[in-house]
C-alpha positions in Angstrom: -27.8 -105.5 -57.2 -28.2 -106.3 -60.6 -27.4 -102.9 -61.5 -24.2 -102.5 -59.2 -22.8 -105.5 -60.5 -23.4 -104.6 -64.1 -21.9 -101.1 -63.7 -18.6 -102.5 -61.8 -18.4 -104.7 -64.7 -18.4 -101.3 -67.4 -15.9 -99.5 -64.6 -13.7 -102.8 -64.7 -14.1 -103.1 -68.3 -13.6 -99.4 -69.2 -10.2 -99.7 -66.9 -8.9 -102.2 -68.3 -9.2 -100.8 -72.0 -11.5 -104.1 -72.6 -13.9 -102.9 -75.7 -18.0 -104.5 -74.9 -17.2 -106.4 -78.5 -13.9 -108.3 -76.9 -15.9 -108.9 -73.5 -19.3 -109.9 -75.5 -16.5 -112.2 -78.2 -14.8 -113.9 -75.6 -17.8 -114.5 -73.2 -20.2 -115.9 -76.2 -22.3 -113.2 -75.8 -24.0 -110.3 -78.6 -22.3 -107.2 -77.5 -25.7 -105.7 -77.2 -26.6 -108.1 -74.1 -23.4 -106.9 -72.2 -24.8 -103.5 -72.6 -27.7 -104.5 -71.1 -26.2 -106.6 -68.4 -24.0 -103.2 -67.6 -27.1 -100.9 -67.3 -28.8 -103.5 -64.9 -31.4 -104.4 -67.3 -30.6 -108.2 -67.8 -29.0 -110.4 -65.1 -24.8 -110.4 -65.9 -24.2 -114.3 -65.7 -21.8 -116.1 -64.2 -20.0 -116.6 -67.1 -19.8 -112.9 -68.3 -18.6 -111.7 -64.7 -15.6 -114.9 -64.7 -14.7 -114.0 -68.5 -14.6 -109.9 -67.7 -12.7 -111.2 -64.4 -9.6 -112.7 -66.2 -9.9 -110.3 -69.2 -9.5 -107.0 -67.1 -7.6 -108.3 -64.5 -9.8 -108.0 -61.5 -8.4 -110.2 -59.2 -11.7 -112.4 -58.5 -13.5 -108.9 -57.7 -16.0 -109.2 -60.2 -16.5 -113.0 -60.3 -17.3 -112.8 -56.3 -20.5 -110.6 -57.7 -22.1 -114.0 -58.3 -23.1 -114.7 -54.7 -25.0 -112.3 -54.6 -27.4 -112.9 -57.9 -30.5 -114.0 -57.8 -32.5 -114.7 -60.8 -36.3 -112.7 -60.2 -38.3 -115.4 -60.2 -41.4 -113.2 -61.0 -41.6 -109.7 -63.2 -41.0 -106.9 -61.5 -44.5 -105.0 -61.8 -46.0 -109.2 -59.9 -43.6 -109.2 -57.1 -46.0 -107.4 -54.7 -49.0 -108.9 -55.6 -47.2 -112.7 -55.3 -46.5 -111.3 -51.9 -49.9 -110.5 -50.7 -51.1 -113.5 -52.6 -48.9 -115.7 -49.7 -51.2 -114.1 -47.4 -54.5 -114.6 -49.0 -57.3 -116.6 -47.3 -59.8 -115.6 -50.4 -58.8 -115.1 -54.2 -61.5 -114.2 -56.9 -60.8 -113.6 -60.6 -61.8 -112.8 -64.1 -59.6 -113.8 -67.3 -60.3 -112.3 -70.5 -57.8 -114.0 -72.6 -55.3 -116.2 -70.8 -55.4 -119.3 -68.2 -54.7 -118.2 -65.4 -51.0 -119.0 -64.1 -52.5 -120.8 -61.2 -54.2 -123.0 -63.4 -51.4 -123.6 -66.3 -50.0 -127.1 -67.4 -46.5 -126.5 -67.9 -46.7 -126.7 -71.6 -49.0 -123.3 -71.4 -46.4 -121.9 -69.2 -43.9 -122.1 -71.3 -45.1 -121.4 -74.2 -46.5 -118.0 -72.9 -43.2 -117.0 -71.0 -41.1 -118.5 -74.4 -42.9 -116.0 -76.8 -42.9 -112.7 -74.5 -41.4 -109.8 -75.5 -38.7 -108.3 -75.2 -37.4 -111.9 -75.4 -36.0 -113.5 -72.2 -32.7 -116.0 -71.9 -33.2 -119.8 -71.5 -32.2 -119.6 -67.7 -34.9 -116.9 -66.8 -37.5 -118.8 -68.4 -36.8 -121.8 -66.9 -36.6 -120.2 -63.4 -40.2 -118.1 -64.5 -42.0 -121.8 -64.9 -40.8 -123.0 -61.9 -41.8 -120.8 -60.3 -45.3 -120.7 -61.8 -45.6 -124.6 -61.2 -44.4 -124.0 -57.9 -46.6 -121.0 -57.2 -49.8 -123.7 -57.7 -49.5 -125.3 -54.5 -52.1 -122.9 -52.8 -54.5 -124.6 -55.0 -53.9 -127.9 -52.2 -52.2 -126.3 -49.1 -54.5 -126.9 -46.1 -53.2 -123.8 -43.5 -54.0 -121.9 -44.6 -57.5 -123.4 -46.7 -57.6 -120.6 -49.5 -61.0 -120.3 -51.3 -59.8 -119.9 -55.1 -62.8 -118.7 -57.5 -62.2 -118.5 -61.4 -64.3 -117.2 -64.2 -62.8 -117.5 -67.7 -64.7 -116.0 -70.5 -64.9 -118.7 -73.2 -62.2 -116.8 -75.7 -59.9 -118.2 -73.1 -60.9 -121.6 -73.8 -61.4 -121.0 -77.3 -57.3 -120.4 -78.0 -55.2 -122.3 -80.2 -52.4 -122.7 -77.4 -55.2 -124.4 -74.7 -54.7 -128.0 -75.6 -56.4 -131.1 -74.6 -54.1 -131.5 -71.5 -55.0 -127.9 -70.4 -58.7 -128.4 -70.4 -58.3 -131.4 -68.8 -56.6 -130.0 -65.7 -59.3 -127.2 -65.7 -61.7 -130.0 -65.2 -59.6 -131.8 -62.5 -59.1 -128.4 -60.3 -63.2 -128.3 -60.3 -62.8 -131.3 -57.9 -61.2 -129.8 -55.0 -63.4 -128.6 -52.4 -61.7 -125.0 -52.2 -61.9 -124.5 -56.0 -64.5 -123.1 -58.0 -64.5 -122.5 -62.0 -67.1 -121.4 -63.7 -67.2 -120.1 -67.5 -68.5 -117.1 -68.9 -70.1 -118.3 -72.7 -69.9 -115.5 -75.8 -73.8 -115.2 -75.4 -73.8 -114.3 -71.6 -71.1 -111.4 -72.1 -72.1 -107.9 -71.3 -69.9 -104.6 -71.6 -68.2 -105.1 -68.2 -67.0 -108.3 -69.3 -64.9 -107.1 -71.6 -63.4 -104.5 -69.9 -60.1 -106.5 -69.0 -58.7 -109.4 -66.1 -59.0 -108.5 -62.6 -58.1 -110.3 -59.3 -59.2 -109.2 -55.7 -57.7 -110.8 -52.6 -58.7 -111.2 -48.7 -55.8 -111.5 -46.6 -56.0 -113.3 -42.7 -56.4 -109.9 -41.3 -59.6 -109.1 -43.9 -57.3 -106.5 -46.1 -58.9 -106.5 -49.5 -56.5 -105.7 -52.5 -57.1 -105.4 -56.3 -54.6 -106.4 -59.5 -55.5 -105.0 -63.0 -52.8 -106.5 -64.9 -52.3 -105.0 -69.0 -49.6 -105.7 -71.6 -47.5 -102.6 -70.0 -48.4 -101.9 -66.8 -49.6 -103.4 -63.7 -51.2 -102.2 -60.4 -52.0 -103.7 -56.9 -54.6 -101.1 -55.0 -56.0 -101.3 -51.3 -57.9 -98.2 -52.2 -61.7 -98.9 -50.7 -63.0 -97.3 -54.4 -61.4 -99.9 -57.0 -62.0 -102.2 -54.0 -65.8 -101.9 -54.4 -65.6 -101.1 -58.1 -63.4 -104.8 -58.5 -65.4 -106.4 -56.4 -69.2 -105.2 -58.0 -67.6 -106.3 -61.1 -66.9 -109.8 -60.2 -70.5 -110.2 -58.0 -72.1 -109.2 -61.9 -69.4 -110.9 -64.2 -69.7 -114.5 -61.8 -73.7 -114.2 -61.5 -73.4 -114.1 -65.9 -71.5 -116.6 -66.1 -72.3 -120.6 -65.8 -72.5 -122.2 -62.0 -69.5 -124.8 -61.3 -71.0 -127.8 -62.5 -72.1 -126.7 -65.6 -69.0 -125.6 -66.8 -66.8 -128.9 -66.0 -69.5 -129.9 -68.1 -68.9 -127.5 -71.2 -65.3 -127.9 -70.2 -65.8 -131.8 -71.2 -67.5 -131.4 -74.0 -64.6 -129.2 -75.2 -62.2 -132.3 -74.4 -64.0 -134.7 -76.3 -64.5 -132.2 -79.7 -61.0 -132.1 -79.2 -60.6 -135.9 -79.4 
């Protein structure tokens, strides 16, 4: 939709003898995000399409495209596995360098989704941590009960943007009773650790799926080989790594270096 809508507005546009510098002038936008907006790549706004509207004489055509925008409230190459996540009834998963969203304080959020690049606009980013706060209520629902299992090798820990608020919420999410954390020190690390993130789900109907997720490309798998290649690598990777309590111990001590 995103890209029908942009390419009515360069046929409109084009039409009307409306040059992207007038459209991008009068609509308070760089003539470089109309382009974008026209090939589909950004979201044309409200504004744009009611600006283009008037300017090329459309007759309200273009500014009824509106209705039928949504803002993605997820990246493209997470939309699937968000899905499947809904379903889960199990979750396990290795971090290498970032909380995991599920575990984020807003500040983290942000500051991630602010700094990401290509750069996104001030709406998108405010929808994107929404919907990554919102996303966080598995951690409590109860029907489903999901069992939610963390490891975080301690470089996670270790970054400047975890503040004292973050490791404090990892500490409260050790209390829930479908929540485990645990914390993978420098000294316990092997090879495999550092081989990059990985998640592996269990849906109600006992489908196993694996997420790799890398700078540039993501994939979601069913296929029974990464399966059991994910899944030996979190069994070896959690049995390294401290047991629950201990780490909401280390996890403290963190907090009170920090204070």
């Amino acid at each position: 939709m995103w890209r029908f809508v942009g390419n009515q507005l360069k046929r409109w546009r084009t039409k009307a003898h409306v040059s992207r510098e007038q459209l991008a002038s009068a609509s308070n936008y760089a003539p470089d995000t109309i382009k974008a907006m026209e090939q589909g790549v950004r979201m044309p706004t409200a504004r744009v399409l009611d600006v283009a509207d008037e300017l090329c004489g459309a007759g309200g055509l273009l500014s009824a495209g509106k209705e039928y925008l949504t803002r993605e409230r997820f990246p493209a190459r997470a939309r699937e596995f968000m899905e499947r996540e809904k379903e889960a009834i199990s979750r396990w998963s290795y971090e290498v360098t970032l909380i995991p969203g599920l575990l984020q304080v807003e500040s983290y959020a942000r500051t991630l989704i602010e700094n990401r690049l290509p750069s996104l606009d001030k709406e998108t980013v405010e929808e994107r941590i929404t919907a990554r706060m919102e996303r966080q209520a598995i951690l409590t629902q109860e029907k489903p009960l999901v069992s939610l299992n963390f490891v975080l090798y301690e470089a996670v820990l270790r970054s400047p943007q975890v503040s004292v608020e973050q490791l404090r919420r990892l500490v409260e999410v050790t209390e829930l009773r479908n929540v485990s954390v645990q914390v993978l020190p420098f000294e316990r690390a092997s090879a495999t650790a550092l081989m990059g993130p990985m998640v592996l789900l269990e849906t109600g109907d006992h489908e196993r799926y694996v997420f790799s997720e890398g700078p540039f490309a993501s994939e979601l798998s069913a296929d029974p080989d990464a399966v059991s290649r994910v899944t030996e690598r979190l069994s070896m990777i959690r049995a390294q790594a401290l047991g629950p309590v201990e780490t909401a111990h280390f996890i403290e001590r963190m907090v009170t270096s920090h204070e």
